[in-house]
C-alpha positions in Angstrom: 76.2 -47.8 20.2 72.6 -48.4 21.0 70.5 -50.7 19.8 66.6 -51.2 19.8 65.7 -55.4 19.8 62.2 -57.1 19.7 62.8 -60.9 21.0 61.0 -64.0 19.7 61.7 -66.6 21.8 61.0 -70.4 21.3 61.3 -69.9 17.7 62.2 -72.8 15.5 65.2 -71.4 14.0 67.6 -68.6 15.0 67.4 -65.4 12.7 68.0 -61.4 12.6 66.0 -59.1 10.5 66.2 -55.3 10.3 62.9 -53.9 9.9 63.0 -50.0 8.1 63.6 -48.0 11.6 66.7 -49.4 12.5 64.7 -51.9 14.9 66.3 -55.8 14.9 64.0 -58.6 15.3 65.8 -61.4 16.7 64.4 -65.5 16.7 65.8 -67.1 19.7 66.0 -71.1 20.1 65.6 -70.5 23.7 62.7 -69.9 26.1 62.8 -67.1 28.2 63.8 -68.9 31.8 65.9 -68.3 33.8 67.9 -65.8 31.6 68.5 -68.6 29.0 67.0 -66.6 26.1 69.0 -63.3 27.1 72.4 -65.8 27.2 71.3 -66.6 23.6 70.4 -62.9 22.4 74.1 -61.6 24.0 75.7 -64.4 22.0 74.1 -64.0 18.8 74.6 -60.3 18.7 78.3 -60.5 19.4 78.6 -63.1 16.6 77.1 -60.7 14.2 78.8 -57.0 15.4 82.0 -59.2 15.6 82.5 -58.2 19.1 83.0 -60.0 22.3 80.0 -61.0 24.6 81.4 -58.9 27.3 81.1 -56.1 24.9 77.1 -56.2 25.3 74.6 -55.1 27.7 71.2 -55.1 28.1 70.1 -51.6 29.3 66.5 -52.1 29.4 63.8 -54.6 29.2 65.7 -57.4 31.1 62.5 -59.5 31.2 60.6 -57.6 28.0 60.6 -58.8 24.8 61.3 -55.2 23.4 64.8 -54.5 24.7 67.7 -51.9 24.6 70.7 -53.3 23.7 74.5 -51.4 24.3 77.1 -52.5 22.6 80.8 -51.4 23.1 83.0 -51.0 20.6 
């Protein structure tokens, strides 16, 4: 399954919203350094699919804030 992402990081709070296409906008905690918000976006996702982390990739946009997500399962 793929899955279109638009990033937020810094935010205050963590938080997922579905907009009408399908697209997930995601509120990180983290800032984007050193991978640390992408650590946070892997976890969050596999907390709400109810899949492991090792379950999710990120296909595109490593260092976008619009990303492609894939998730295994």
């Amino acid at each position: 399954m793929q899955q279109r992402v638009k990033v937020k990081p810094n935010s205050k709070q963590q938080k997922i919203t579905e907009s009408a296409d399908g697209t997930l906008t995601i509120c990180l905690k983290s800032p984007p350094v050193d991978g640390k918000a992408n650590e946070e976006l892997i976890k969050l996702l596999a907390k709400k699919f109810d899949v492991p982390k090792s379950y999710i990739y990120i296909k595109a946009g490593l260092s976008s804030r619009n990303k492609l997500i894939e998730i295994d399962i």
